[in-house]
C-alpha positions as a Markdown table, in Angstrom:
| # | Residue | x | y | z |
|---|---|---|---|---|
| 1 | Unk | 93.2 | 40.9 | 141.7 |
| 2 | Unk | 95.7 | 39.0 | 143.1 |
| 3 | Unk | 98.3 | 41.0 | 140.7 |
| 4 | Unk | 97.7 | 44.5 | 142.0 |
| 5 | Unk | 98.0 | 42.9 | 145.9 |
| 6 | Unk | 101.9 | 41.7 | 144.2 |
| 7 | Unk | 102.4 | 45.0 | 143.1 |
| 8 | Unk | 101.3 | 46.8 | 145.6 |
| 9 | Unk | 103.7 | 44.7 | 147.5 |
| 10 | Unk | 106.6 | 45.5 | 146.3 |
| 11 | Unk | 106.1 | 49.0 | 146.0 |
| 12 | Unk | 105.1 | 49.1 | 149.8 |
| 13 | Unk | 108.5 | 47.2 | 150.2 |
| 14 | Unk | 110.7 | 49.3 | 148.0 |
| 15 | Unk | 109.2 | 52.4 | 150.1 |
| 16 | Unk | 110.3 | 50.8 | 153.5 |
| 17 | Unk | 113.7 | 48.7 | 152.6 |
| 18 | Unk | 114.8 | 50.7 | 149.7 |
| 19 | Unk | 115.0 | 47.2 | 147.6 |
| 20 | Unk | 112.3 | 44.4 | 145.9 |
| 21 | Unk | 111.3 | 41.7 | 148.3 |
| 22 | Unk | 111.9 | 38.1 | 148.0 |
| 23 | Unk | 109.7 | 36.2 | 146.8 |
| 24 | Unk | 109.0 | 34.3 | 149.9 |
| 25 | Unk | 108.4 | 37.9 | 151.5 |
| 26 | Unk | 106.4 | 38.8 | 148.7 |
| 27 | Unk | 104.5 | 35.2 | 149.6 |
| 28 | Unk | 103.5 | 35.8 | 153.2 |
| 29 | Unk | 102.1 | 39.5 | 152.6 |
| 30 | Unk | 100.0 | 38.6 | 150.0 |
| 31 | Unk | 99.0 | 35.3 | 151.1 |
| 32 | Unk | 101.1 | 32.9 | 148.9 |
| 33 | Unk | 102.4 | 30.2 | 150.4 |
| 34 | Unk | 103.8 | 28.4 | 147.1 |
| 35 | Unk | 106.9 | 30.5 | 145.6 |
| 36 | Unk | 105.9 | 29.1 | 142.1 |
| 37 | Unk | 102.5 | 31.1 | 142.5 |
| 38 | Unk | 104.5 | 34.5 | 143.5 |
| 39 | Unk | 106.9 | 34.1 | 140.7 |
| 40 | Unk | 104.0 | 33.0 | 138.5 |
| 41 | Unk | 102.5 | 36.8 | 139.1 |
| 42 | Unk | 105.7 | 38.2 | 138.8 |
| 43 | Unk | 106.6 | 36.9 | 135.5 |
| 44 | Unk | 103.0 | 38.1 | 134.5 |
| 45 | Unk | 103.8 | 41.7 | 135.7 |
| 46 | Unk | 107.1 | 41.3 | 134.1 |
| 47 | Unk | 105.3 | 40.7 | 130.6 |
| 48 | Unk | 102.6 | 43.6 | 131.3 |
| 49 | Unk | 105.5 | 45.9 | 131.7 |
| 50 | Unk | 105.0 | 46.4 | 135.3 |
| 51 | Unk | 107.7 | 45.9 | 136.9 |
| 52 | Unk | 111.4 | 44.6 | 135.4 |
| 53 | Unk | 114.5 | 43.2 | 136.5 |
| 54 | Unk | 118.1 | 44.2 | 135.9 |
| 55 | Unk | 119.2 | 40.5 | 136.7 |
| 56 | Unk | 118.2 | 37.1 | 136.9 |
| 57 | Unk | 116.9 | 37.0 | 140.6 |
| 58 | Unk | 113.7 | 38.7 | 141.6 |
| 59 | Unk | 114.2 | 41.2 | 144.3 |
| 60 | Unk | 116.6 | 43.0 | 141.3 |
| 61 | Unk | 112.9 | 43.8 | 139.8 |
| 62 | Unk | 112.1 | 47.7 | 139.8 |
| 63 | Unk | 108.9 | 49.5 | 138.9 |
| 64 | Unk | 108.4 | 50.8 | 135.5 |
């Protein structure tokens, strides 16, 4: 599921930079190339409760 590869993304990132990705770097590990399709997933996570953002960009997101 193309949710859990975003996910598992961004933990992976958070691990190894200490912050969210972009969602451009978030594109090109998961195989994204249009940045409405990554934020697509990431306001779906978002709404699930996965993940959630202190701000209004994206790499402000944290894991829940």
């Amino acid at each position: 599921m193309r949710q859990e590869q975003v996910l598992a993304c961004i933990r992976e990132w958070i691990y190894e930079h200490g912050e969210g990705p972009t969602v451009r770097e978030i594109g090109d590990r998961v195989g994204l190339s249009s940045t409405s399709s990554v934020q697509y997933q990431l306001k779906r996570l978002e709404q699930q409760g996965a993940i959630s953002r202190s701000g209004s960009r994206w790499r402000s997101y944290r894991l829940t």
